[in-house]
Structures are given as C-alpha cells and as structure tokens.
C-alpha positions as CSV (number, residue, x, y, z in Angstrom):
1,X,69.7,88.2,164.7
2,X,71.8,91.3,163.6
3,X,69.7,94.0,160.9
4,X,70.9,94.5,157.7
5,X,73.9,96.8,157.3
6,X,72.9,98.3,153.8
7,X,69.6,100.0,152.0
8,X,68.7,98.9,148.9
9,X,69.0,101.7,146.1
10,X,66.2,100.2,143.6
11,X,65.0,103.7,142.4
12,X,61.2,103.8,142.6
13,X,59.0,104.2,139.3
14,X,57.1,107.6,139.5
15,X,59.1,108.6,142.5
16,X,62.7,110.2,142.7
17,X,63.2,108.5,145.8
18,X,65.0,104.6,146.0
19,X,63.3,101.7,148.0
20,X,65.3,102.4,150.7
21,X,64.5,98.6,152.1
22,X,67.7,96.8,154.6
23,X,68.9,94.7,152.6
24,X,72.8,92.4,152.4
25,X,73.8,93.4,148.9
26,X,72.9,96.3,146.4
27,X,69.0,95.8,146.4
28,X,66.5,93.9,148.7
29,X,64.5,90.0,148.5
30,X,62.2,91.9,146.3
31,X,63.9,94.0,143.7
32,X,66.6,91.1,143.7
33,X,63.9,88.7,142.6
34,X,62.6,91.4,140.1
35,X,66.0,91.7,138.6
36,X,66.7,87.9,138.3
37,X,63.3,87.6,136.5
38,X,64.4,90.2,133.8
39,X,62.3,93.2,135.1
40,X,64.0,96.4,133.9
41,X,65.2,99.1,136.8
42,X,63.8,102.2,136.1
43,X,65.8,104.7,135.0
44,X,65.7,108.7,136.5
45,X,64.3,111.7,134.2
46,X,66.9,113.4,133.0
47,X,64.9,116.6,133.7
48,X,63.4,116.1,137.3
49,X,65.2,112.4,138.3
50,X,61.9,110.4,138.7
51,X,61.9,106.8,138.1
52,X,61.1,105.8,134.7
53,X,61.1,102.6,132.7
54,X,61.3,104.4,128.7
55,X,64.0,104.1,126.9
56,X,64.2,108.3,126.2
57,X,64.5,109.0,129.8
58,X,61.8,111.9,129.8
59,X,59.0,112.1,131.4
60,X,55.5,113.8,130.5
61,X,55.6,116.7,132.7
62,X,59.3,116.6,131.2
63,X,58.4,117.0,127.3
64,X,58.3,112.7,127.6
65,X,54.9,112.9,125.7
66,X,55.6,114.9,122.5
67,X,59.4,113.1,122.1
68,X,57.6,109.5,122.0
69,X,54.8,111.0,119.3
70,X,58.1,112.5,117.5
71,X,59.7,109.0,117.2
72,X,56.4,107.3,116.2
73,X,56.1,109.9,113.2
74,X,59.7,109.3,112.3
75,X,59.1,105.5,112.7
76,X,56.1,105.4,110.4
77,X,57.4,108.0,107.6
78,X,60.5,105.4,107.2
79,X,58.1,102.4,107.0
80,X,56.4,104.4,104.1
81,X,59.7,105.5,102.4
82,X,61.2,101.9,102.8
83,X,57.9,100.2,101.5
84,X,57.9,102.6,98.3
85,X,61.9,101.6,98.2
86,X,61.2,97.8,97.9
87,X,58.1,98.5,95.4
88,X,60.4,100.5,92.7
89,X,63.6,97.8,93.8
90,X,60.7,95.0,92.5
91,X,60.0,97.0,89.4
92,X,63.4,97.5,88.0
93,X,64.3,94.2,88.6
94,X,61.5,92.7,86.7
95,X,62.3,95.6,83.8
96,X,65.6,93.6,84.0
97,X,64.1,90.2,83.0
C-alpha cells in the first residue's frame, strides 16, 4: 500500500500550525468530513495567524475581545434608534388618519 503523497493544510483552531495529516486531496478523512458537514475552517488572526473561527479575524491577546464588545454596543444602540424610528413612523401615520 503506497502513503499518501500530500499533507493536509486544515489550519488548527488556537494553533498557527495546519493538521499536517497524509492525506489524497487538500485536507484529510477528518477535516473532509468536517467540511462536508458544514463545519467552518478556521480562519488565521490577522495579528499573530492563529486559527480562529470569528468572523473579525482577531483574537483576544490580539485586541479580539474589546472589537466584539464594540460591535455589540453598535448592535444594540441601532436596535434602540430603529425601535424609537418605528414608534414615531406609527405615530405620524395614525396623526394621518
């Protein structure tokens, strides 16, 4: 039986290194199951490269922490102004009746 000629490249969450497994195509058994069940591949910092599965690519060591309380401040200040929005949008339509 003849090895696998390639290593698989599924970078590893909390690690800047990849899986590193022999594998046939781009990414071992594993990581090819994980892939065809809809798991996400992590993603590197964009500071320090480790593996990461956020969607703002930083992570705490990296200033990670204080961007994702940032975007849950903007998140609820625009649920505020859009419910206040709606409420005077109500109003002047029932002034219009």
């Amino acid at each position: 039986m003849t090895r696998a000629p390639n290593k698989c490249g599924w970078l590893m969450w909390g690690r800047k290194e990849s899986c590193r497994k022999r594998c046939y195509g781009a990414y071992c058994g594993q990581h090819n199951y994980q892939l065809k069940k809809g798991m996400k591949m992590p993603e590197p910092c964009r500071v320090c490269g480790v593996g990461l599965l956020c969607d703002y690519c930083l992570c705490k060591p990296c200033g990670g922490n204080a961007l994702k309380q940032s975007l849950i401040r903007k998140r609820e200040k625009a649920k505020k102004i859009f419910e206040l929005v709606l409420l005077e949008l109500k109003e002047t339509h029932q002034l219009e009746k």
